[in-house]
N, CA, C and O atoms as a GROMACS GRO file, in nm:
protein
  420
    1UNK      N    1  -4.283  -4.407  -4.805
    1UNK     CA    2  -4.253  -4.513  -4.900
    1UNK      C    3  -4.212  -4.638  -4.824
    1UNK      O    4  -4.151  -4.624  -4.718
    2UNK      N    5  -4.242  -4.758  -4.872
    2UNK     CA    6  -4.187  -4.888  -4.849
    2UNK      C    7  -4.058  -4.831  -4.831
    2UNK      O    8  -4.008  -4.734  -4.888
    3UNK      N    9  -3.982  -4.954  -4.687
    3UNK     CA   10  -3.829  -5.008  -4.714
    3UNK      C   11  -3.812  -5.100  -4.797
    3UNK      O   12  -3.842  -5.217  -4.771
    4UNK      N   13  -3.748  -5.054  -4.940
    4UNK     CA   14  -3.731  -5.186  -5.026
    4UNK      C   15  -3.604  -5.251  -5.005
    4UNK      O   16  -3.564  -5.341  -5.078
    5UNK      N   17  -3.543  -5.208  -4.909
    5UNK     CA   18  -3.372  -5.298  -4.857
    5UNK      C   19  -3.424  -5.385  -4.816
    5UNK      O   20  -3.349  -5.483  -4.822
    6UNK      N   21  -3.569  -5.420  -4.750
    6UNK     CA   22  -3.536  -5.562  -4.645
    6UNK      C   23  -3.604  -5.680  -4.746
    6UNK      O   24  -3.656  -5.786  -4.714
    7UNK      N   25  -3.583  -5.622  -4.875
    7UNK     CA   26  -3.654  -5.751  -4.924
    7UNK      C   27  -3.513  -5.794  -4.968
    7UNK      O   28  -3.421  -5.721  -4.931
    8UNK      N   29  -3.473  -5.945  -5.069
    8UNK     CA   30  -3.370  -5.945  -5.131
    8UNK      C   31  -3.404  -5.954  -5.263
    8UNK      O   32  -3.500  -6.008  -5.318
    9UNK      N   33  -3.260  -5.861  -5.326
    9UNK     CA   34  -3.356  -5.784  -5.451
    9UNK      C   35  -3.334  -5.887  -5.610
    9UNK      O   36  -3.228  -5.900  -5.671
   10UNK      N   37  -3.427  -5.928  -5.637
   10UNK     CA   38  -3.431  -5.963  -5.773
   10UNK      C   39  -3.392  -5.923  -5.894
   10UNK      O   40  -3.406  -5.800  -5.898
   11UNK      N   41  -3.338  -5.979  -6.028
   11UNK     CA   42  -3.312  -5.917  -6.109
   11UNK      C   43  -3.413  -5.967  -6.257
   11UNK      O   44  -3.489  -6.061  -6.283
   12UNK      N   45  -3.365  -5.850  -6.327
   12UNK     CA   46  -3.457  -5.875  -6.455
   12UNK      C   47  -3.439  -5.836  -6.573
   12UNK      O   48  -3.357  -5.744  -6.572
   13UNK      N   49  -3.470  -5.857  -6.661
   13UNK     CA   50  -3.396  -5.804  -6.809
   13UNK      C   51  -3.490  -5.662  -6.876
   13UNK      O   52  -3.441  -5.572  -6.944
   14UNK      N   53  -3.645  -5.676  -6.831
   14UNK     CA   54  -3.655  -5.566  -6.893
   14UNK      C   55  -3.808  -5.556  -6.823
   14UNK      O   56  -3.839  -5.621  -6.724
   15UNK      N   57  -3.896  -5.463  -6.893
   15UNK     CA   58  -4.032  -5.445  -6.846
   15UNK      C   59  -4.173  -5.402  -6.935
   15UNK      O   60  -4.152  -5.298  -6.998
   16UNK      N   61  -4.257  -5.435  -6.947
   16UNK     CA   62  -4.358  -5.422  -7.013
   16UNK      C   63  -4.444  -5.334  -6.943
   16UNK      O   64  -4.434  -5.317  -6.822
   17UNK      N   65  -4.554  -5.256  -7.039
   17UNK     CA   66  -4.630  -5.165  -7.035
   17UNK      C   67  -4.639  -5.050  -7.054
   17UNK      O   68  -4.588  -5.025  -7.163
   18UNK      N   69  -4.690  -4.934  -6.991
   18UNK     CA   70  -4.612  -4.807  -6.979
   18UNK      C   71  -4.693  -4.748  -6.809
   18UNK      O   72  -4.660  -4.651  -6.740
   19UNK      N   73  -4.802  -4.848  -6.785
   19UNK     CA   74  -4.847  -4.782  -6.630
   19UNK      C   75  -4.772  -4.836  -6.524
   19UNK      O   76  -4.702  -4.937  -6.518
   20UNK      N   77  -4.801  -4.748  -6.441
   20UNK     CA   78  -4.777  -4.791  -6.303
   20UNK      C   79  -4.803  -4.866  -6.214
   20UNK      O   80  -4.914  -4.847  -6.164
   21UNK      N   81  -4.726  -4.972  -6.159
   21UNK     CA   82  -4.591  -4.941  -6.107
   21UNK      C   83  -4.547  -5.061  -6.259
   21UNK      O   84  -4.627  -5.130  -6.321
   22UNK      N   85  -4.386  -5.048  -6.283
   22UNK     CA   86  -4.375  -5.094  -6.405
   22UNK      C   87  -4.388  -5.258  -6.333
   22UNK      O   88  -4.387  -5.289  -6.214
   23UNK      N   89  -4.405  -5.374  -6.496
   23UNK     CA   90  -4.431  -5.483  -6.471
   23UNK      C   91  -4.295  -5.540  -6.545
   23UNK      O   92  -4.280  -5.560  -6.666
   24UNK      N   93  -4.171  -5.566  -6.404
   24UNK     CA   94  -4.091  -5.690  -6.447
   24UNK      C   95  -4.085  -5.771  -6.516
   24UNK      O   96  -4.183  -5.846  -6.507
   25UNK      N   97  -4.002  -5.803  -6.599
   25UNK     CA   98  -4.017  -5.930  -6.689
   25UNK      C   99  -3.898  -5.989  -6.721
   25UNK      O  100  -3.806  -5.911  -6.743
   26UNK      N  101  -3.867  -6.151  -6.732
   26UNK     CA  102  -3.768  -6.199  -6.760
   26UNK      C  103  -3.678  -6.192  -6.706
   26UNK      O  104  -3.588  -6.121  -6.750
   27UNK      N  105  -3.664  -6.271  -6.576
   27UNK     CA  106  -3.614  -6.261  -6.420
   27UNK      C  107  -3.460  -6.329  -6.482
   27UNK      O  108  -3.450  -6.402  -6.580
   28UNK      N  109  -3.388  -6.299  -6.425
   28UNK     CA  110  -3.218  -6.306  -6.422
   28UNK      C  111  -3.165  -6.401  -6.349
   28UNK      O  112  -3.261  -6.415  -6.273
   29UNK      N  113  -3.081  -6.483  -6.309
   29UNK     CA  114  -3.038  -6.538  -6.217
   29UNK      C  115  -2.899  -6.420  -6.174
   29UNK      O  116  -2.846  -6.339  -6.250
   30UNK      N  117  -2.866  -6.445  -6.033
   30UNK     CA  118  -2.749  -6.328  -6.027
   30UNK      C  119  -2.649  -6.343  -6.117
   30UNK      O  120  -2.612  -6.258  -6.197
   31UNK      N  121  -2.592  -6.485  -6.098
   31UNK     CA  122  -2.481  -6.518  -6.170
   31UNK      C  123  -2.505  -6.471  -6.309
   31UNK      O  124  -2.409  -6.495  -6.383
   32UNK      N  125  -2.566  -6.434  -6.343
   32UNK     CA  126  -2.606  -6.389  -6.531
   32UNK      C  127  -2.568  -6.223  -6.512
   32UNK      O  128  -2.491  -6.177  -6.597
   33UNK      N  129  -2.596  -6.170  -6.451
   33UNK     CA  130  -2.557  -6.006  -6.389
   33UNK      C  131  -2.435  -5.968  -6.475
   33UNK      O  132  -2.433  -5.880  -6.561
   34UNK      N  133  -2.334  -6.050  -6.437
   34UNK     CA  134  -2.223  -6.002  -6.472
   34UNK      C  135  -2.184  -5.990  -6.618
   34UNK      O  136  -2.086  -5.934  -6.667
   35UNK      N  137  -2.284  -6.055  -6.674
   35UNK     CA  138  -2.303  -6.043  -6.850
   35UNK      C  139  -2.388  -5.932  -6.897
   35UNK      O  140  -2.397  -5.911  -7.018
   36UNK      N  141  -2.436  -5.875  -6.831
   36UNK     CA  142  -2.515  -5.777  -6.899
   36UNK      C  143  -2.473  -5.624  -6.855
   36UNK      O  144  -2.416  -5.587  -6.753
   37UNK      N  145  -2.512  -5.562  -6.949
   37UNK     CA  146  -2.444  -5.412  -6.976
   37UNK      C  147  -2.560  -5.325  -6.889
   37UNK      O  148  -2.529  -5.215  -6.843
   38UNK      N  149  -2.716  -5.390  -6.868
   38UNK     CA  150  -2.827  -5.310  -6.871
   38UNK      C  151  -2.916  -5.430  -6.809
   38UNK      O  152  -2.923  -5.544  -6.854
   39UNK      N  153  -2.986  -5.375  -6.686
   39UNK     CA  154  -3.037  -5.484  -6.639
   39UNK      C  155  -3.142  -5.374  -6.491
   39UNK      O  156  -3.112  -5.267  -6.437
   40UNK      N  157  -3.271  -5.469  -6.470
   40UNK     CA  158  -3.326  -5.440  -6.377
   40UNK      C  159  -3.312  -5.410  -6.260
   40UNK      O  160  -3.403  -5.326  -6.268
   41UNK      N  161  -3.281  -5.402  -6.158
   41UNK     CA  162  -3.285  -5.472  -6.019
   41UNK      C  163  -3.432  -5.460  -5.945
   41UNK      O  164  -3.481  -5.346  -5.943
   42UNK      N  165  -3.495  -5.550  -5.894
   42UNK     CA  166  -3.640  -5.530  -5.855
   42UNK      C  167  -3.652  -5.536  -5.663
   42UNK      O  168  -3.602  -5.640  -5.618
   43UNK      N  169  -3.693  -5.469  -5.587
   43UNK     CA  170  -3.763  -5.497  -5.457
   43UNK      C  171  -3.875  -5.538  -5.450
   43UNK      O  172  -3.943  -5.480  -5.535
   44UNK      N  173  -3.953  -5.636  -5.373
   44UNK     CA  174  -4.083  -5.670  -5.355
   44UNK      C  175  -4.088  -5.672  -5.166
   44UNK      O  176  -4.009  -5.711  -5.081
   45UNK      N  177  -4.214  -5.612  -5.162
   45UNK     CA  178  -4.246  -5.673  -5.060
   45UNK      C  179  -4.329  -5.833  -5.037
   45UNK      O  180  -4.363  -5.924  -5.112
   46UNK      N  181  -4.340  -5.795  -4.841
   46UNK     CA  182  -4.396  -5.929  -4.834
   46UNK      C  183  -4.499  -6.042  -4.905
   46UNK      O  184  -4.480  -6.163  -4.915
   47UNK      N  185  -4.606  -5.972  -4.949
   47UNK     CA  186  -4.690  -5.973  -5.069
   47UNK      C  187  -4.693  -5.971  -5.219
   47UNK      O  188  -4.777  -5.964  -5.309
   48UNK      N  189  -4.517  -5.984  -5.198
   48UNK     CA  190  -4.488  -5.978  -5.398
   48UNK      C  191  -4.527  -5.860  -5.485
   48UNK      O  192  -4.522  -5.867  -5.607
   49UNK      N  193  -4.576  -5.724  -5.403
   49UNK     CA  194  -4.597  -5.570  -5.483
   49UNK      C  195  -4.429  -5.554  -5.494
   49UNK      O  196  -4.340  -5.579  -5.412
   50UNK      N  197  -4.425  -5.503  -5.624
   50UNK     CA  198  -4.311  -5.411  -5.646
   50UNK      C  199  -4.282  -5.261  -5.582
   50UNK      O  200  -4.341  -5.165  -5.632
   51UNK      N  201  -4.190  -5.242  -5.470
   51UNK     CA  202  -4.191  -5.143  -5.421
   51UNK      C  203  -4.027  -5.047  -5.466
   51UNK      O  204  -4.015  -4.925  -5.467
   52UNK      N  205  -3.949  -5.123  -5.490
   52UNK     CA  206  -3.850  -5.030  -5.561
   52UNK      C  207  -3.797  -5.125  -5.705
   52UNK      O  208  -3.818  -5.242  -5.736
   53UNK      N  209  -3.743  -5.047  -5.751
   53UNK     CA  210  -3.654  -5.081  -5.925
   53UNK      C  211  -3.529  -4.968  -5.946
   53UNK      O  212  -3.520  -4.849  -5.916
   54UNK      N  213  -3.466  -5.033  -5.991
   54UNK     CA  214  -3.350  -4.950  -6.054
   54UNK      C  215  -3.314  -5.015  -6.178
   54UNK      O  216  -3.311  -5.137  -6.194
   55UNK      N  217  -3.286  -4.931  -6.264
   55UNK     CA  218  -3.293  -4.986  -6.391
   55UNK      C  219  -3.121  -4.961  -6.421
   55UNK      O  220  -3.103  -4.843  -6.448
   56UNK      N  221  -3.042  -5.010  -6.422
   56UNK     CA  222  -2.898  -4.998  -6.436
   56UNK      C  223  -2.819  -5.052  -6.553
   56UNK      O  224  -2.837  -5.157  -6.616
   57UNK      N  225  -2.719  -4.950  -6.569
   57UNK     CA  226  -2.666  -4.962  -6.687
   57UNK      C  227  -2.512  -4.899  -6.678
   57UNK      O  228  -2.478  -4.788  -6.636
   58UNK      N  229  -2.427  -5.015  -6.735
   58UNK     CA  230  -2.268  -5.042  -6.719
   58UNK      C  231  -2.265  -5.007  -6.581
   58UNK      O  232  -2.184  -4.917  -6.560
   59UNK      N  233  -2.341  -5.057  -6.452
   59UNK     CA  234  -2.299  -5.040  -6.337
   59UNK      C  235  -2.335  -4.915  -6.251
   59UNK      O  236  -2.312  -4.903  -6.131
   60UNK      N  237  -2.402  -4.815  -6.341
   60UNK     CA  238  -2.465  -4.696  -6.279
   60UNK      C  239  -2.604  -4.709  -6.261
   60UNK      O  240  -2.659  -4.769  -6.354
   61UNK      N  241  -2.683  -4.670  -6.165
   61UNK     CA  242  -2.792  -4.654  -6.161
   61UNK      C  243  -2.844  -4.517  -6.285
   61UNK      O  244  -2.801  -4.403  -6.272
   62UNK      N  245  -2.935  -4.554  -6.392
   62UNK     CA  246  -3.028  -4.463  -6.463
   62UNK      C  247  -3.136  -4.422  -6.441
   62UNK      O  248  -3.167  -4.328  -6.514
   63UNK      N  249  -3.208  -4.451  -6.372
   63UNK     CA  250  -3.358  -4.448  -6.278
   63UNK      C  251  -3.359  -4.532  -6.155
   63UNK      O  252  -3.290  -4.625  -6.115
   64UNK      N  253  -3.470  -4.460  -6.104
   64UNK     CA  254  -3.503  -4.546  -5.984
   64UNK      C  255  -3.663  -4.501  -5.931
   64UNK      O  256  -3.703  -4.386  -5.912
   65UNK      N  257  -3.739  -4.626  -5.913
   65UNK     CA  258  -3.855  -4.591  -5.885
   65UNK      C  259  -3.870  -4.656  -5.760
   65UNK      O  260  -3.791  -4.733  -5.705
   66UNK      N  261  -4.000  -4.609  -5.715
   66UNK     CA  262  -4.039  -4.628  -5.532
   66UNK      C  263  -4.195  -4.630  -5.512
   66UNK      O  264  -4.256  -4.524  -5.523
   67UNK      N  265  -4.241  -4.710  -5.493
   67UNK     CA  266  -4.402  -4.755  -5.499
   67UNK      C  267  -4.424  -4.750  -5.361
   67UNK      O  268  -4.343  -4.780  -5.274
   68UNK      N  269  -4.570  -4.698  -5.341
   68UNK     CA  270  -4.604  -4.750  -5.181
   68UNK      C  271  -4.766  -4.781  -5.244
   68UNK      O  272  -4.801  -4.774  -5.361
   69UNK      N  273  -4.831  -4.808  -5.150
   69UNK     CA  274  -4.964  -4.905  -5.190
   69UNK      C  275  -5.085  -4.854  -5.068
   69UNK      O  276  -5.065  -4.815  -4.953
   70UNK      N  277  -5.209  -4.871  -5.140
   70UNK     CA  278  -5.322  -4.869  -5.033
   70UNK      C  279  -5.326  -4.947  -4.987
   70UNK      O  280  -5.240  -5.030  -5.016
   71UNK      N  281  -5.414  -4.979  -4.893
   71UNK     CA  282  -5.444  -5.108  -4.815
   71UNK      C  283  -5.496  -5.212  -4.896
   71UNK      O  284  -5.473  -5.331  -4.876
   72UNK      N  285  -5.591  -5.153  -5.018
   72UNK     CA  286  -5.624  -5.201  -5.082
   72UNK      C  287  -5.560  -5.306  -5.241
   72UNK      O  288  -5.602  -5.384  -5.326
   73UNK      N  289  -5.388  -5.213  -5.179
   73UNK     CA  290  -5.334  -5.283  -5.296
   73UNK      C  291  -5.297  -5.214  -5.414
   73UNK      O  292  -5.211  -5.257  -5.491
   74UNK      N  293  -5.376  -5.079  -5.434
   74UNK     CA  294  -5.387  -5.017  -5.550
   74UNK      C  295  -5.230  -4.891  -5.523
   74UNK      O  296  -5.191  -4.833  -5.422
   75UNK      N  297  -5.192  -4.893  -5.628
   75UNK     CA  298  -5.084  -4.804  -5.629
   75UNK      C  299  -5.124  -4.690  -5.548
   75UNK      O  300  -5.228  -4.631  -5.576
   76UNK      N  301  -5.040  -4.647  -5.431
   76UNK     CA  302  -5.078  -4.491  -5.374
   76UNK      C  303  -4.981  -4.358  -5.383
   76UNK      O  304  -5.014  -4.248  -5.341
   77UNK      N  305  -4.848  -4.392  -5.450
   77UNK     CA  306  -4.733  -4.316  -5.462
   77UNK      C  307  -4.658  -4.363  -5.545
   77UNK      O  308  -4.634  -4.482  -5.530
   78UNK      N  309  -4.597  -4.296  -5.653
   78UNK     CA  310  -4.466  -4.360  -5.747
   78UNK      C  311  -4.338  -4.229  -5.681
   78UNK      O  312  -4.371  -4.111  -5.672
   79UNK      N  313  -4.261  -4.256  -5.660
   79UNK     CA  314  -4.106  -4.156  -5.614
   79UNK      C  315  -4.007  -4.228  -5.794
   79UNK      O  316  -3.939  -4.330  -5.805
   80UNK      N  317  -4.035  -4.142  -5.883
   80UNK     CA  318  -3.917  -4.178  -5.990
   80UNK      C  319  -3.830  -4.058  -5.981
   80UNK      O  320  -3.875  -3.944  -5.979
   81UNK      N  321  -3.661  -4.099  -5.975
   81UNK     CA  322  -3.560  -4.024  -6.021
   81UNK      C  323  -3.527  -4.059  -6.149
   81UNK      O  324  -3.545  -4.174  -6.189
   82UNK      N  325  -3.475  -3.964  -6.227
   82UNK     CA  326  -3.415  -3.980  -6.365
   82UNK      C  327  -3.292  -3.996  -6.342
   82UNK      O  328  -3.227  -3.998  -6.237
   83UNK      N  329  -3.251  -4.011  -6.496
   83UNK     CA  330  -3.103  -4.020  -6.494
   83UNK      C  331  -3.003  -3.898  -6.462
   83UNK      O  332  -2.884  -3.892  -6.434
   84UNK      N  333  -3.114  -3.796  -6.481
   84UNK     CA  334  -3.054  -3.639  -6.406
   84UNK      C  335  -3.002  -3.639  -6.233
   84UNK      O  336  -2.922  -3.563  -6.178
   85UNK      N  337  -3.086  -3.763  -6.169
   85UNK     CA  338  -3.134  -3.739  -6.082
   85UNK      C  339  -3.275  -3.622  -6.001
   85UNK      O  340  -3.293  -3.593  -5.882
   86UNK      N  341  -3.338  -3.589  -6.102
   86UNK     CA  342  -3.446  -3.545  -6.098
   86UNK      C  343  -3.563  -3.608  -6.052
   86UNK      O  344  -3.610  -3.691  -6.131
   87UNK      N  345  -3.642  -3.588  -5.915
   87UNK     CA  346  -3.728  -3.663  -5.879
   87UNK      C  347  -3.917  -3.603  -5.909
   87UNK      O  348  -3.965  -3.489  -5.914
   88UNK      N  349  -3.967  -3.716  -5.921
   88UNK     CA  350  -4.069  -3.680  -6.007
   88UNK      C  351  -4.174  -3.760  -5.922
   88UNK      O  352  -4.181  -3.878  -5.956
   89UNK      N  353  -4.294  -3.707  -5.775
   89UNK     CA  354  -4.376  -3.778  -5.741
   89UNK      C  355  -4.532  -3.766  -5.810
   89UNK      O  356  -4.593  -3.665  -5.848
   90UNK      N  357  -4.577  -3.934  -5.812
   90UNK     CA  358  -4.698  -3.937  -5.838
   90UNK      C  359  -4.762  -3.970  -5.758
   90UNK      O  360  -4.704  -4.048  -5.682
   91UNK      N  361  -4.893  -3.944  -5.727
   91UNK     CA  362  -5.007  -3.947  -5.632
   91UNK      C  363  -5.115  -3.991  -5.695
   91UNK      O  364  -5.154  -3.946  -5.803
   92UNK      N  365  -5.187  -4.113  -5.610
   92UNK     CA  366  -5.336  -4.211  -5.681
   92UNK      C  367  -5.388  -4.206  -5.560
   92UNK      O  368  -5.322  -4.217  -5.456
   93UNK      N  369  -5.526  -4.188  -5.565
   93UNK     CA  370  -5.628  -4.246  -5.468
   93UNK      C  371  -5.657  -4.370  -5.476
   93UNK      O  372  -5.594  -4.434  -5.560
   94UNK      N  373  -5.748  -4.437  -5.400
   94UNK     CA  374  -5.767  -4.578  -5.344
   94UNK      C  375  -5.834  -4.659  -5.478
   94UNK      O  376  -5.869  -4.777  -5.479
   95UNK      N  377  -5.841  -4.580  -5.573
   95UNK     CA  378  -5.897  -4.611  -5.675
   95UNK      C  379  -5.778  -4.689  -5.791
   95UNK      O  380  -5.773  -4.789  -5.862
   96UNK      N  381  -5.707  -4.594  -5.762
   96UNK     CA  382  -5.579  -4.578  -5.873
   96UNK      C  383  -5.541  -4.498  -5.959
   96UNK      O  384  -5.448  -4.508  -6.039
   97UNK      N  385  -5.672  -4.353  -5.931
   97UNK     CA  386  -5.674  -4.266  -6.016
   97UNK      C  387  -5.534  -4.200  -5.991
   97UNK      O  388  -5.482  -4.225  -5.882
   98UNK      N  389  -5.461  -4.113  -6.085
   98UNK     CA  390  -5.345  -3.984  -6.037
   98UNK      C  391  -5.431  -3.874  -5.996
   98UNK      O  392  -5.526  -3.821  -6.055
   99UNK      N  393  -5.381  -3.854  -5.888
   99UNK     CA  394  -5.440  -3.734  -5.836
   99UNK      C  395  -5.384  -3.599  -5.880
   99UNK      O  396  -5.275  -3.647  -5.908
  100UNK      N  397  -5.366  -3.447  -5.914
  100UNK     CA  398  -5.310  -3.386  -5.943
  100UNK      C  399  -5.230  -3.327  -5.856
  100UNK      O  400  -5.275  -3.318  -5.742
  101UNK      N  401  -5.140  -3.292  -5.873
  101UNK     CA  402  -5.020  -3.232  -5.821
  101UNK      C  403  -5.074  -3.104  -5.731
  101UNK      O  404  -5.103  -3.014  -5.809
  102UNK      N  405  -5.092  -3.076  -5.632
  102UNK     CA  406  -5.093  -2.946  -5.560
  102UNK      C  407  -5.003  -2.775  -5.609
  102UNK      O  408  -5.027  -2.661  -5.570
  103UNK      N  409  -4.915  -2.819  -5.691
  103UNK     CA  410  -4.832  -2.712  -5.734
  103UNK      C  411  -4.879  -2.726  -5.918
  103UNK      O  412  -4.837  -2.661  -6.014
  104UNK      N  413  -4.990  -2.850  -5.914
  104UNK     CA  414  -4.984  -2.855  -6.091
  104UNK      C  415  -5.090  -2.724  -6.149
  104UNK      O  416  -5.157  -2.700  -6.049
  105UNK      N  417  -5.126  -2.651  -6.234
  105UNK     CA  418  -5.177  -2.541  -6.329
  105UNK      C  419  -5.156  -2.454  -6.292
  105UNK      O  420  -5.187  -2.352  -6.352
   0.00000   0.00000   0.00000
């Protein structure tokens, strides 16, 4: 997976869609942070791909996702933890297809 520490991390109010990797929306200034109960935090790399998110709430992390990318750009890994802390990897080829799970049927 990407290091998403060396970017500096952005914030955001919420996100649209339901594919992968999620699409940020309605960017925060920090100083606004401290007003909200529930809020994004976003990593990008050098290229502006989203490579980590944490979606936080009253100050706890509730998820957290972790993107890495083909060369091509196309999603190649999602790493999501739940709010269990339960981690859940997805796998795409160069295409963007999900590939199936090796332990899946």
């Amino acid at each position: 997976m990407s290091d998403s520490t060396a970017s500096v991390p952005r914030y955001f109010l919420t996100y649209s869609g339901v594919s992968l990797p999620l699409n940020l929306m309605n960017e925060l200034e920090p100083e606004q942070i401290g007003h909200r109960n529930t809020y994004f935090l976003g990593h990008f790399d050098a290229s502006q791909r989203l490579v980590g998110l944490q979606k936080m709430v009253y100050g706890e992390v509730e998820m957290e996702h972790r993107y890495a990318y083909h060369d091509n750009g196309n999603l190649k890994r999602a790493e999501i933890t739940d709010s269990e802390g339960e981690l859940n990897v997805l796998d795409f080829d160069e295409h963007g297809i999900r590939l199936e799970s090796a332990d899946a049927g």
